[in-house]
C-alpha positions in Angstrom: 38.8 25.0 -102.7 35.4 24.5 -101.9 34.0 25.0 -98.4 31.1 24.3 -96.6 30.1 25.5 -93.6 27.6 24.0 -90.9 26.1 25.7 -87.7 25.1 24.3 -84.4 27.0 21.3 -82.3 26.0 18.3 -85.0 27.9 16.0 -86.0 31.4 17.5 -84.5 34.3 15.2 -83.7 35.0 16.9 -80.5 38.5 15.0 -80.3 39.4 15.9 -83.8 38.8 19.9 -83.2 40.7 19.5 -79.9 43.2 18.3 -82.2 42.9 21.6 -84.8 43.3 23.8 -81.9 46.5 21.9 -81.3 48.1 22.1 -84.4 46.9 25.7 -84.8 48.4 26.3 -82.8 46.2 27.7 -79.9 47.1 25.5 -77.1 45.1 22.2 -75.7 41.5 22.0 -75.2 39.9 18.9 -73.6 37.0 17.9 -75.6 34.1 17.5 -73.4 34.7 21.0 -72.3 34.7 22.4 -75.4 31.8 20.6 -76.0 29.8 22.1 -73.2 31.2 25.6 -73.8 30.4 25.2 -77.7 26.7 23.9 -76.7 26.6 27.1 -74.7 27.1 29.4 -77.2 25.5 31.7 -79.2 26.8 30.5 -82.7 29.3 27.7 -83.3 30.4 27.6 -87.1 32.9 24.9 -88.7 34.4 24.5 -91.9 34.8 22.0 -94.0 36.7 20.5 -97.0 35.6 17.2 -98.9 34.2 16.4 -95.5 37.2 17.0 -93.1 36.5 19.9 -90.5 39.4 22.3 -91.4 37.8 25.7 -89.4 35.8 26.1 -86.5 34.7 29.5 -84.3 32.2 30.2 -81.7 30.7 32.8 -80.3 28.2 33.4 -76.9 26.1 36.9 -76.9 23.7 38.0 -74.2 21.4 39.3 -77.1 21.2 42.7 -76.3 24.6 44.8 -75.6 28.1 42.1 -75.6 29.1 39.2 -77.3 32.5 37.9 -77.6 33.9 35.5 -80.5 36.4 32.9 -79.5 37.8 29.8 -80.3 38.2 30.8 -84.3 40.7 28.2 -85.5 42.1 26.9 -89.0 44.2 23.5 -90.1 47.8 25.1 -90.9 47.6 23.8 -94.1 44.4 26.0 -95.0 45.3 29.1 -92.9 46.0 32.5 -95.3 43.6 31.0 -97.6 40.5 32.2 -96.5 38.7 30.1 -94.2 39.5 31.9 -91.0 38.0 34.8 -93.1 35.0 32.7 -93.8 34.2 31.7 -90.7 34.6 35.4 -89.1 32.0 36.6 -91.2 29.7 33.5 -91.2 29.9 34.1 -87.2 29.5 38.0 -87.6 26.5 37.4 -89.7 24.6 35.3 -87.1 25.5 37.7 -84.0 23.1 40.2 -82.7 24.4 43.9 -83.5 26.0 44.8 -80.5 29.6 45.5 -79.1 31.6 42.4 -80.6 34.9 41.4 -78.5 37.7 39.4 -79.4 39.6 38.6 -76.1 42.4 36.4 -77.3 43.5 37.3 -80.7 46.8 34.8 -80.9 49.7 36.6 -80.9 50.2 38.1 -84.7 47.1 37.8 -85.9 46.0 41.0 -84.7 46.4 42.6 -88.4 43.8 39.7 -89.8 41.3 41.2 -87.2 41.9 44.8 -88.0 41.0 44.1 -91.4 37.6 42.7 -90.4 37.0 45.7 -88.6 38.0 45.0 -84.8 40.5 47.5 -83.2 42.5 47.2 -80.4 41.1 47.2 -76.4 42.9 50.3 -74.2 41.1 48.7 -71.2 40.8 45.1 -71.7 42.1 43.4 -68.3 41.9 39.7 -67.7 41.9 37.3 -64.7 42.8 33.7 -65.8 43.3 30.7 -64.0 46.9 30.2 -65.2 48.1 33.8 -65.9 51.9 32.1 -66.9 51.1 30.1 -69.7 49.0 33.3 -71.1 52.4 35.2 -69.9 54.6 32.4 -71.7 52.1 32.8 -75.0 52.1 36.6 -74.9 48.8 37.0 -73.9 49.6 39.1 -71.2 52.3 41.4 -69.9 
């Protein structure tokens, strides 16, 4: 399989990654929000087959002592081949070297983050504007 991987906000179909992050499946985004939060951030990466995004993953950083990856998504099809892998460390490479969080890990995955090197919060807390469906996903207790 051979990937390719682009930084920056160029050139994404914002509907069609709503659409991955669908069929992850990591719940609904609406595109022009991720948009905004993707043109926000500190590094957005996607992934690519024969054209087709397959990946994507962003990250925002103040530079100096936090960032925080989210969004890090794969097509079923091409998940526990790599890619998620690949765009983890493209991300990791491009972030300042500070404290790194992940703050949703989707339930199950946690073991494919533990292998990159994250461990688990004791004192992450959370206040969401719909605490059930991050209760119904097992987000939260």
């Amino acid at each position: 399989m051979n990937l390719s991987i682009k930084y920056g906000t160029e050139d994404i179909d914002w509907v069609a990654l709503c659409e991955i992050i669908r069929l992850a499946p990591l719940g609904t985004r609406e595109p022009d929000k991720l948009e905004k939060a993707s043109k926000n951030s500190f590094v957005v990466c996607s992934v690519f087959v024969d054209g087709k995004m397959i990946g994507f993953g962003r990250a925002i950083s103040d530079g100096q002592y936090q960032s925080a990856i989210y969004d890090v998504v794969v097509l079923p099809e091409f998940q526990n081949k790599g890619v998620g892998k690949t765009i983890m460390n493209a991300i990791l490479e491009k972030l300042p070297k500070t404290s790194i969080s992940l703050i949703y890990a989707a339930p199950g995955k946690e073991n494919f983050y533990r292998k990159l090197g994250f461990s688990s919060l004791k004192t992450g807390m959370g206040l969401f504007p719909n605490p059930e469906w991050f209760r119904v996903n097992e987000y939260i207790e």
